[in-house]
MDAnalysis code that builds the backbone (N, CA, C; Angstrom):
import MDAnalysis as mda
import numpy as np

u = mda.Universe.empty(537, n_residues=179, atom_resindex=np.repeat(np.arange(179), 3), trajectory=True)
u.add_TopologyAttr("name", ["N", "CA", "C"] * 179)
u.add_TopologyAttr("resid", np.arange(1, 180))
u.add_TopologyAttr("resname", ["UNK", "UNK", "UNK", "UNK", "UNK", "UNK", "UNK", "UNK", "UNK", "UNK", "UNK", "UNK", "UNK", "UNK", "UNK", "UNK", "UNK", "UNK", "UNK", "UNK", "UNK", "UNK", "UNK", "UNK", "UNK", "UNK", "UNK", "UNK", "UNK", "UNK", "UNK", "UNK", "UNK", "UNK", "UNK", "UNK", "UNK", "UNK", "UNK", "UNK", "UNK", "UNK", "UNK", "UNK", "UNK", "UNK", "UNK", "UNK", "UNK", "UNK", "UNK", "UNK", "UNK", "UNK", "UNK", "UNK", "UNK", "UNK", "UNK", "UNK", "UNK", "UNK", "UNK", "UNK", "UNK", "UNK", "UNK", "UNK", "UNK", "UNK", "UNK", "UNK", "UNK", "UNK", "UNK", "UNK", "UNK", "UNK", "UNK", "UNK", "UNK", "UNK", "UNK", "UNK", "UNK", "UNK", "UNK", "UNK", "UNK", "UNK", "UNK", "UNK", "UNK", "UNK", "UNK", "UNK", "UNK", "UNK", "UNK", "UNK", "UNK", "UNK", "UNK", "UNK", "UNK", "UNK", "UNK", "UNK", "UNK", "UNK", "UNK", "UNK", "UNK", "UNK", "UNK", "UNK", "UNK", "UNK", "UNK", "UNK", "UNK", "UNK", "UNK", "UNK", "UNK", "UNK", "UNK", "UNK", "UNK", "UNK", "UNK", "UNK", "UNK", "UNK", "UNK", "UNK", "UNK", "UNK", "UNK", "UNK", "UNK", "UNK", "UNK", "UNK", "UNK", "UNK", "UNK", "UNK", "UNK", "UNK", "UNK", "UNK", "UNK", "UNK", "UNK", "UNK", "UNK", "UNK", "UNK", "UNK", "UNK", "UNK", "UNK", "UNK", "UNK", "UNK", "UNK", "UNK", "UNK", "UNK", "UNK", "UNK", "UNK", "UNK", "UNK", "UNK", "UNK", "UNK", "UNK"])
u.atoms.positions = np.array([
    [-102.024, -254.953, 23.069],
    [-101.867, -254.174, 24.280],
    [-102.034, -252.686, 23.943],
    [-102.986, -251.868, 25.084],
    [-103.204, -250.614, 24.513],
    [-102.516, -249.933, 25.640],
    [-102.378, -248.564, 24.802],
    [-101.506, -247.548, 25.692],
    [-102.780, -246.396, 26.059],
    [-103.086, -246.403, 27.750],
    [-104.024, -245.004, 27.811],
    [-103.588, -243.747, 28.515],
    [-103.949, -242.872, 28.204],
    [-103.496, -241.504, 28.846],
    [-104.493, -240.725, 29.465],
    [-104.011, -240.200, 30.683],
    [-104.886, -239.482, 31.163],
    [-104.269, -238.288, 31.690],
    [-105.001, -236.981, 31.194],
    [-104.550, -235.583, 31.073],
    [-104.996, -235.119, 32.435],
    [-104.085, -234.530, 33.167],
    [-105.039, -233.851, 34.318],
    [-104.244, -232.293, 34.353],
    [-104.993, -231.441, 35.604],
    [-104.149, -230.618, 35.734],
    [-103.695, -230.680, 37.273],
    [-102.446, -229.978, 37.042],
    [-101.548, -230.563, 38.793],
    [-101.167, -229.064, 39.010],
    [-101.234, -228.749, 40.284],
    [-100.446, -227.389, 40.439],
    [-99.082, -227.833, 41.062],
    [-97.961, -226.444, 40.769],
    [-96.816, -226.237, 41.415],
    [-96.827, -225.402, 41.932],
    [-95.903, -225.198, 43.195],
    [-95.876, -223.686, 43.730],
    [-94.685, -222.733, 42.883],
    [-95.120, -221.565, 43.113],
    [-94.636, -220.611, 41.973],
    [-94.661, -219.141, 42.943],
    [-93.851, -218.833, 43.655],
    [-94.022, -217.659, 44.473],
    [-93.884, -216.224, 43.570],
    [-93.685, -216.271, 42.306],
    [-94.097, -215.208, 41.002],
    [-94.647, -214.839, 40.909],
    [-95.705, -215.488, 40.964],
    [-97.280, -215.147, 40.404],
    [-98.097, -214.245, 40.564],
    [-98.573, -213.212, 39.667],
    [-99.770, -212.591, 40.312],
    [-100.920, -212.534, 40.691],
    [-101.007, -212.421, 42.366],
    [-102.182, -212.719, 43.299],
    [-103.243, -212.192, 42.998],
    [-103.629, -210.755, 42.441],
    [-104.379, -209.738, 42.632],
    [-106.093, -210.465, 42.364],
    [-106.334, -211.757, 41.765],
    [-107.149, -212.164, 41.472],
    [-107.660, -213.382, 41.470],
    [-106.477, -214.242, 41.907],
    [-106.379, -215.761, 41.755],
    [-107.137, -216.703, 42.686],
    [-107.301, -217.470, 42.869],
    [-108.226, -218.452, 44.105],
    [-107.021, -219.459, 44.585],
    [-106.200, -219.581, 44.107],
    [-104.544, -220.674, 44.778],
    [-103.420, -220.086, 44.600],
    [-103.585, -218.484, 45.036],
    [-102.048, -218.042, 45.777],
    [-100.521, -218.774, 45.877],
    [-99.747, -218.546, 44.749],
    [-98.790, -218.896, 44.584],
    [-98.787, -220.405, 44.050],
    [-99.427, -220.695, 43.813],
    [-99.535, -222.294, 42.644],
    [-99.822, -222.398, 41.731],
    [-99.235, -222.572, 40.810],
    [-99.877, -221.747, 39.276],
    [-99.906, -223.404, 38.321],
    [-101.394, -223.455, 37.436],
    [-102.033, -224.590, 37.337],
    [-100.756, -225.270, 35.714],
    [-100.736, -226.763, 35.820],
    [-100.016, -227.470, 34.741],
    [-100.987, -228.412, 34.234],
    [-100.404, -229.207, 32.849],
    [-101.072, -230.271, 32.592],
    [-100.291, -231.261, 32.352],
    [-100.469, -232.530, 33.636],
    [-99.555, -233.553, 33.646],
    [-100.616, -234.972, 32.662],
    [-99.779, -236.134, 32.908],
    [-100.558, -236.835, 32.440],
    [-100.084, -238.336, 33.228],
    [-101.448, -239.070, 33.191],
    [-101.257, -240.351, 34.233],
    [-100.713, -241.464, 32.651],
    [-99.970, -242.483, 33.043],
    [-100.430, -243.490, 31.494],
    [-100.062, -244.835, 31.968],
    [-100.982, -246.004, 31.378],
    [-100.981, -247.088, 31.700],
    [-100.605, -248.045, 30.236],
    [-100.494, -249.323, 30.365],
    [-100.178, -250.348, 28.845],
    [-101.351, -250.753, 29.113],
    [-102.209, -250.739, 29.707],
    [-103.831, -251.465, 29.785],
    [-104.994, -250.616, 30.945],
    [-105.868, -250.884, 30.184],
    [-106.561, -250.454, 31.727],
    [-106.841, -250.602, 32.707],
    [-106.556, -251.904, 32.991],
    [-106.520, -252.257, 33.864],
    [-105.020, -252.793, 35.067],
    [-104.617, -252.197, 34.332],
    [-102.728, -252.434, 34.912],
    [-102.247, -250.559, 35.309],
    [-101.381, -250.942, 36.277],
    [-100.649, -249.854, 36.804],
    [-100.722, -248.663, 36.360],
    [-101.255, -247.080, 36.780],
    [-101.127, -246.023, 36.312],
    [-99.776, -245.280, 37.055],
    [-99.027, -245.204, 36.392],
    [-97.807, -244.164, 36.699],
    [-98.080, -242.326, 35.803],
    [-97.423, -241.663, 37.285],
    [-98.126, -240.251, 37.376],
    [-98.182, -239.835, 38.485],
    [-98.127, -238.264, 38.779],
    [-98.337, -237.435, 37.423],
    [-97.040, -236.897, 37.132],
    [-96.805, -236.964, 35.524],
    [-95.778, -236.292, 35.094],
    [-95.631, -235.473, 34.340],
    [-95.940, -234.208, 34.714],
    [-95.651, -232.660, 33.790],
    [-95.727, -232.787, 32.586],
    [-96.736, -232.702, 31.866],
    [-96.467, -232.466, 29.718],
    [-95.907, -231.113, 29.157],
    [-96.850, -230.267, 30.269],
    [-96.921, -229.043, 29.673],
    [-97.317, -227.647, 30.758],
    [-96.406, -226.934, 30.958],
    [-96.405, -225.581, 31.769],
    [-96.470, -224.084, 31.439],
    [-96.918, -223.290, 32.172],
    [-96.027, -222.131, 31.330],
    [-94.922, -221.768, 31.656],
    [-94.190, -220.823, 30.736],
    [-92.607, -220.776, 30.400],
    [-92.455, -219.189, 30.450],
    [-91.134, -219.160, 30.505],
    [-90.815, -217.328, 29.878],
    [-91.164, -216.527, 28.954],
    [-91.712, -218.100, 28.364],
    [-92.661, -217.092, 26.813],
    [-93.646, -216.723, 27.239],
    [-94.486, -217.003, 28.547],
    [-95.837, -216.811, 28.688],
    [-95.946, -215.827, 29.430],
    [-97.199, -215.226, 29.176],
    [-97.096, -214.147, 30.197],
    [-97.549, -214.472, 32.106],
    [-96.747, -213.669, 32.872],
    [-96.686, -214.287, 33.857],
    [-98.544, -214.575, 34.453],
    [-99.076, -214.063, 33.956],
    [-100.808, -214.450, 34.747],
    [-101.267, -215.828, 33.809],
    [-100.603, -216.349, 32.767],
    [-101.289, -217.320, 32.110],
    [-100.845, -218.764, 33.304],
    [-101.894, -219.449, 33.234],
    [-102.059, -220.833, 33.724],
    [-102.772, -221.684, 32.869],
    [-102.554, -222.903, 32.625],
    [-102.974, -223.771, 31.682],
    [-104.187, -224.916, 32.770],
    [-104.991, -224.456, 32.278],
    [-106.404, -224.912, 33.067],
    [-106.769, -226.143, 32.709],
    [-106.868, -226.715, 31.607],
    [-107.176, -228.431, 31.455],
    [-106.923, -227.900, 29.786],
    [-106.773, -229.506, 29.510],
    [-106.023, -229.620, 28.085],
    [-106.981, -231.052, 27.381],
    [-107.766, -230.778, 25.925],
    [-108.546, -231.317, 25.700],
    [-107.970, -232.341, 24.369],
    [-107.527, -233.723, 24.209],
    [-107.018, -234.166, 23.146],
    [-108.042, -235.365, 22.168],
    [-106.996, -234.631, 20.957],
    [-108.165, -235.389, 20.240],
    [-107.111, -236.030, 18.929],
    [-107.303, -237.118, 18.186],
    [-106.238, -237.716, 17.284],
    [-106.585, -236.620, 16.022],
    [-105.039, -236.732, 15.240],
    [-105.319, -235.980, 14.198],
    [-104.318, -237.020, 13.385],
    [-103.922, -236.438, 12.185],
    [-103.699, -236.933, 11.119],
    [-101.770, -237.368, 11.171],
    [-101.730, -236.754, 12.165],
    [-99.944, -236.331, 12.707],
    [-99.408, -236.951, 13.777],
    [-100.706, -237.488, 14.743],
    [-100.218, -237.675, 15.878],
    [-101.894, -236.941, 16.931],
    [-101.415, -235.840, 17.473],
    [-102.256, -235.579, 18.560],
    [-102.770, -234.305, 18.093],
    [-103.688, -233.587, 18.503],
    [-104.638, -232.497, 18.852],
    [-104.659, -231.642, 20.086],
    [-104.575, -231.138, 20.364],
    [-105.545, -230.566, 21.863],
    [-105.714, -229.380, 21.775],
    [-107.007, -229.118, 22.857],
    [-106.916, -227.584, 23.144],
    [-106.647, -227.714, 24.497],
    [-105.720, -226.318, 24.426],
    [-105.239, -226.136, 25.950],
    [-105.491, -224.756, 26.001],
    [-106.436, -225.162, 27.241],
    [-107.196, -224.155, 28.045],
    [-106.053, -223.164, 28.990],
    [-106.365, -221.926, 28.565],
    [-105.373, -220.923, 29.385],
    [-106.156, -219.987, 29.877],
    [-105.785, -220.207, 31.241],
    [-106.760, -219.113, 32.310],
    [-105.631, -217.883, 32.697],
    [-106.232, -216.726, 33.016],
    [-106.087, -215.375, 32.670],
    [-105.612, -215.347, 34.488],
    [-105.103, -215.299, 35.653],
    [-105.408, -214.834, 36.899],
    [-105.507, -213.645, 36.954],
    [-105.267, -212.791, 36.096],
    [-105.271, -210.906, 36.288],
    [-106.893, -210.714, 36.220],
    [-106.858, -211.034, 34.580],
    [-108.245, -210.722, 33.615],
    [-109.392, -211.862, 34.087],
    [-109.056, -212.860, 34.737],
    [-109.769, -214.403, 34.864],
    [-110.820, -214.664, 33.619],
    [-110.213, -214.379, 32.629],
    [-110.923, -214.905, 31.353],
    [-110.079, -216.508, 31.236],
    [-110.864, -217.050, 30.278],
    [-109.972, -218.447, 29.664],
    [-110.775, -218.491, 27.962],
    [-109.224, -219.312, 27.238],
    [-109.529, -218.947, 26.302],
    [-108.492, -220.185, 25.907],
    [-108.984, -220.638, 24.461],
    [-108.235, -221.817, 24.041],
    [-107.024, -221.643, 22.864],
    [-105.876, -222.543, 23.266],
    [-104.499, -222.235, 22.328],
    [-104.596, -223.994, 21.627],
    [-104.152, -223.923, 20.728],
    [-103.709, -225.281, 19.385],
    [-102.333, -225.569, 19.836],
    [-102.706, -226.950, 20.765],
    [-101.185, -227.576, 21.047],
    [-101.275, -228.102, 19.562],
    [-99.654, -229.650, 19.232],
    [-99.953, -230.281, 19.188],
    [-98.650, -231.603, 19.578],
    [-98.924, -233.001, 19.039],
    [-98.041, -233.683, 19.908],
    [-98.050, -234.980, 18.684],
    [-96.551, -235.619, 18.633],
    [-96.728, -236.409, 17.762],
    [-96.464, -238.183, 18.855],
    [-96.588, -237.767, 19.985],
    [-96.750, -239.490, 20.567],
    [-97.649, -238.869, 22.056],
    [-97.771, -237.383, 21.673],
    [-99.146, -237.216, 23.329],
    [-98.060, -237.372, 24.781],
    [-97.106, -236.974, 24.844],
    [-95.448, -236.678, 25.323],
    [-95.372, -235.177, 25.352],
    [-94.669, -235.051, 23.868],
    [-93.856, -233.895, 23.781],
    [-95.261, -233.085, 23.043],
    [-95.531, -231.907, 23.692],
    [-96.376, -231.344, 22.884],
    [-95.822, -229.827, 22.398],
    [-96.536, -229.485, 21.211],
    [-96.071, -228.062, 21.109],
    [-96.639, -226.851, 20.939],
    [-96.542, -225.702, 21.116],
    [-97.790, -224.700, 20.888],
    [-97.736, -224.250, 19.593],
    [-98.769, -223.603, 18.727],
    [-98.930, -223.760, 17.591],
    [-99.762, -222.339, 17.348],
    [-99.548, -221.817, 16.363],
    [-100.290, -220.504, 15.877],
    [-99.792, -219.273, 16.857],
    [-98.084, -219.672, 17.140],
    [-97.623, -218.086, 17.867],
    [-98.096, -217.615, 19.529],
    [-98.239, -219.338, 19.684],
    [-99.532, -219.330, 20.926],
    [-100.923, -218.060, 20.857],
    [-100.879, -217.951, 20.001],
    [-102.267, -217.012, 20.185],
    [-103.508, -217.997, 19.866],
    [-104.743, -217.636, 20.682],
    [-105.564, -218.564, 21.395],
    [-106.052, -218.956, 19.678],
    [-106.882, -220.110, 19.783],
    [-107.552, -220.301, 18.577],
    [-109.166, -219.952, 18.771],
    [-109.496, -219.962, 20.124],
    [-110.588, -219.858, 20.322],
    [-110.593, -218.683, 21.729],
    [-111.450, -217.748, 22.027],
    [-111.372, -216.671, 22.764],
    [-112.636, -215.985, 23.101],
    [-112.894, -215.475, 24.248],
    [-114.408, -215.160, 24.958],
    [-114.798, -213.750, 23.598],
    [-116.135, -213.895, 23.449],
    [-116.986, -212.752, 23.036],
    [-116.622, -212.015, 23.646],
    [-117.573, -210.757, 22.831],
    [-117.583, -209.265, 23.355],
    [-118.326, -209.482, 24.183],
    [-119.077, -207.725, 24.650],
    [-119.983, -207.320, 25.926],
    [-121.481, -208.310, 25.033],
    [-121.803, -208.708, 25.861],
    [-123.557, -208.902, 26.015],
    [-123.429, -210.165, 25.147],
    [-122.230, -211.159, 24.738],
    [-122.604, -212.527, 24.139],
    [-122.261, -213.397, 25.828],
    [-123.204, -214.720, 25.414],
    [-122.574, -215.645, 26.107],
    [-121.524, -216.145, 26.701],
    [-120.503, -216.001, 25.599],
    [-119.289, -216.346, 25.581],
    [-118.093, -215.417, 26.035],
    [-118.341, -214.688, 26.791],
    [-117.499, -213.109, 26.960],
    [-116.960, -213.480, 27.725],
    [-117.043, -213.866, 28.792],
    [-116.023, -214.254, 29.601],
    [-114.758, -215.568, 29.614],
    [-115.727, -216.629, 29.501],
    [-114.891, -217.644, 29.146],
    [-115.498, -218.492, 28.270],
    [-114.423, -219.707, 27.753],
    [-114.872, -220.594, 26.602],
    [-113.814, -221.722, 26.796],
    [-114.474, -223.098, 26.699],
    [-113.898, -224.227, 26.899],
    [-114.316, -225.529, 26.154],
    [-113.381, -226.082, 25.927],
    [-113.945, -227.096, 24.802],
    [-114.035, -228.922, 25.248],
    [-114.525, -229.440, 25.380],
    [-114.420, -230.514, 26.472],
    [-114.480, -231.830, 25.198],
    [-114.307, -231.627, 23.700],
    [-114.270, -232.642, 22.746],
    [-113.717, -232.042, 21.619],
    [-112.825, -233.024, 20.892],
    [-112.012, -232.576, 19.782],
    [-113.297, -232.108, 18.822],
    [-112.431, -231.804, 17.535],
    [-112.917, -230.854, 16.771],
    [-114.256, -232.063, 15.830],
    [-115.135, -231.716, 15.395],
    [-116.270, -232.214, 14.016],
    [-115.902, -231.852, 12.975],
    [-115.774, -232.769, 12.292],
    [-115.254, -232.915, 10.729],
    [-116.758, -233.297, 10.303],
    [-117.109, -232.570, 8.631],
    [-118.207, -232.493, 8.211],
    [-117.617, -232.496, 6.823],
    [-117.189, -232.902, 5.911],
    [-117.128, -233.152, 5.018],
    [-115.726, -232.112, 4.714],
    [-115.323, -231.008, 4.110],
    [-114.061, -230.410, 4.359],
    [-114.268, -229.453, 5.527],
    [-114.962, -229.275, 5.852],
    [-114.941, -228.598, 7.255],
    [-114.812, -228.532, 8.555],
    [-114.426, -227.891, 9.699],
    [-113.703, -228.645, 10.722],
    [-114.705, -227.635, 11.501],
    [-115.608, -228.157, 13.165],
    [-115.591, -227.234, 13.660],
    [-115.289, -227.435, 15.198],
    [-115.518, -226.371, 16.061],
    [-115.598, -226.651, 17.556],
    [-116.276, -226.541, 18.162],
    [-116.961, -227.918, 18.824],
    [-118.157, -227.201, 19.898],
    [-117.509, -226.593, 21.223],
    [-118.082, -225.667, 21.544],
    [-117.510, -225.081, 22.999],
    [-118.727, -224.939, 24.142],
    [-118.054, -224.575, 24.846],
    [-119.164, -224.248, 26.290],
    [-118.709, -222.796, 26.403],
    [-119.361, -221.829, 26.844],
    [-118.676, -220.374, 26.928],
    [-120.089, -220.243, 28.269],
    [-119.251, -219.044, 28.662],
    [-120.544, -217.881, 29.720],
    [-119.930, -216.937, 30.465],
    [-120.968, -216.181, 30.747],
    [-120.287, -214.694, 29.846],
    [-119.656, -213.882, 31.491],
    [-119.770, -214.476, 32.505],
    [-118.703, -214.449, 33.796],
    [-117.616, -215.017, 33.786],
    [-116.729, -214.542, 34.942],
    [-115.391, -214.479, 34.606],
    [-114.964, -215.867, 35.887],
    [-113.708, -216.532, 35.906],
    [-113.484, -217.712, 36.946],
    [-113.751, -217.324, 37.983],
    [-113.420, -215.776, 38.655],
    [-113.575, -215.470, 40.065],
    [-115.436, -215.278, 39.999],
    [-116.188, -215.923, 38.902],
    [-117.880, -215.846, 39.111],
    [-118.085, -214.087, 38.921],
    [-117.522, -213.273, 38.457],
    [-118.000, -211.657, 38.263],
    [-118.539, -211.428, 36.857],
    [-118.934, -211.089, 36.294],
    [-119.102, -210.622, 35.539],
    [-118.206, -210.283, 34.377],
    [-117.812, -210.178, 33.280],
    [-117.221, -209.587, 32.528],
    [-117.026, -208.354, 32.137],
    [-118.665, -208.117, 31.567],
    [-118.844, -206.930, 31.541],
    [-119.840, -206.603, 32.334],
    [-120.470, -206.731, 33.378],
    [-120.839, -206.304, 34.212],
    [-122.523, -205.199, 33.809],
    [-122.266, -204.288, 32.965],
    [-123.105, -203.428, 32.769],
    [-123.422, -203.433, 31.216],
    [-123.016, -204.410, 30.594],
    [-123.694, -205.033, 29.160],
    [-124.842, -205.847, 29.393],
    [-125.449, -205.374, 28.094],
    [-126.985, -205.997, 28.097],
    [-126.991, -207.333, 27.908],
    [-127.321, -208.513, 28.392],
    [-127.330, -209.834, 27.302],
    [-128.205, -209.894, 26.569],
    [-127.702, -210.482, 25.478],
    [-128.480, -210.512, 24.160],
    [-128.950, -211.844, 23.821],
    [-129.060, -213.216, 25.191],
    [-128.991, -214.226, 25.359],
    [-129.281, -215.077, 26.942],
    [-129.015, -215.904, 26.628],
    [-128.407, -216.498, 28.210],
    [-126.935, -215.865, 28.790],
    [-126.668, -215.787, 29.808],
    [-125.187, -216.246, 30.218],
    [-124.538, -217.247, 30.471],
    [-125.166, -218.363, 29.940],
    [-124.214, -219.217, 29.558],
    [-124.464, -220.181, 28.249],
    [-123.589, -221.150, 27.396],
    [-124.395, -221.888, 26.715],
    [-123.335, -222.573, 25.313],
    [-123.856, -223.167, 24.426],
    [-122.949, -223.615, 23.994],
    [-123.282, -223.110, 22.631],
    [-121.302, -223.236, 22.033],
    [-121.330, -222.447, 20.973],
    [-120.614, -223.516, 19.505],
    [-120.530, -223.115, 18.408],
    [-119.723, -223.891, 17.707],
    [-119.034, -222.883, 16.651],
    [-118.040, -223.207, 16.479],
    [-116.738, -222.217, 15.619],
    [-116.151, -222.958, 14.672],
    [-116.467, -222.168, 13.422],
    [-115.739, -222.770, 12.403],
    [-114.092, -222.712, 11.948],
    [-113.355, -223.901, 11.808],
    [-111.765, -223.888, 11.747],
    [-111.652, -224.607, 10.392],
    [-110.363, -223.888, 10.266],
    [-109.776, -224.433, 8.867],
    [-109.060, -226.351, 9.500],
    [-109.726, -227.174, 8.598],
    [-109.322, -228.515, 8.917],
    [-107.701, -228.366, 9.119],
    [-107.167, -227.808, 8.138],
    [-105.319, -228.145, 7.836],
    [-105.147, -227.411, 9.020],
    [-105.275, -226.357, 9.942],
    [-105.165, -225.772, 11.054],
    [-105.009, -226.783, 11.970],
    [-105.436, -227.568, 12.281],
    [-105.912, -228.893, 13.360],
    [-105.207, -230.133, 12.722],
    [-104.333, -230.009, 11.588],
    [-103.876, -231.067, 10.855],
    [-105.210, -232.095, 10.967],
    [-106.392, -232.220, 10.556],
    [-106.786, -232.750, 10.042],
    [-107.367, -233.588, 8.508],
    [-107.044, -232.905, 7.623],
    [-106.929, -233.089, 5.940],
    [-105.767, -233.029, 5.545],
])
């Protein structure tokens, strides 16, 4: 009998929040999760994994959360969208039954938009765990170089590229508890 999980994101209302930029006024985004003993049997859900807290700063929202097995238990990147700045940029949960998860590296992102005139300047998102290549670990991402509200980033930077496209970043394996 298998156990499956499914990550989504759910909003709550949150009358805190700052509006000045956001597209869902006072609902600020979570990542719950659906889970079944088969796939074909009963999904119960959604139930909250992971929010932001007092540690976070009040414009962060957790936009979708990407998991992948590691050597410990669980992986993910969890996507944190900006409502001030509307950048997004990725933080190193991790989780030892995909339940209780935890933030990792001081919550500071592991992965984060380019400067003016790359692809990736605005936002960056990772939609598959990390590639292992022999001791090396990396990440493919999706990045482009506008911001969630569709503006620009930098607006009056040259691109030196497309604006949008995919990227890959090299990580230390033991970072990701993978080796």
């Amino acid at each position: 009998d298998c156990k499956y999980y499914l990550y989504q994101q759910t909003w709550k209302y949150n009358p805190t929040l700052p509006v000045d930029r956001d597209n869902m006024t006072k609902m600020h985004r979570r990542i719950s999760i659906w889970a079944a003993n088969g796939f074909g049997r009963r999904w119960v859900g959604p139930i909250s994994v992971l929010e932001p807290d007092e540690d976070d700063p009040p414009a962060h929202q957790f936009y979708w959360l990407t998991v992948f097995h590691t050597n410990k238990g669980y992986g993910g990147y969890l996507q944190i969208h900006d409502t001030v700045e509307q950048t997004e940029a990725l933080q190193l949960v991790t989780s030892e039954d995909g339940w209780q998860w935890q933030r990792q590296n001081d919550r500071r992102p592991i992965l984060t938009p380019g400067g003016p005139g790359r692809f990736d300047s605005g936002m960056v998102f990772a939609t598959c765990g990390p590639m292992v290549i022999g001791d090396k670990a990396f990440i493919l991402y999706g990045g482009q170089s506008w911001l969630h509200d569709q503006q620009l980033r930098y607006p009056d930077a040259e691109m030196t590229g497309p604006d949008a496209g995919i990227g890959i970043a090299e990580v230390d394996p033991a970072r990701l508890n993978l080796s």
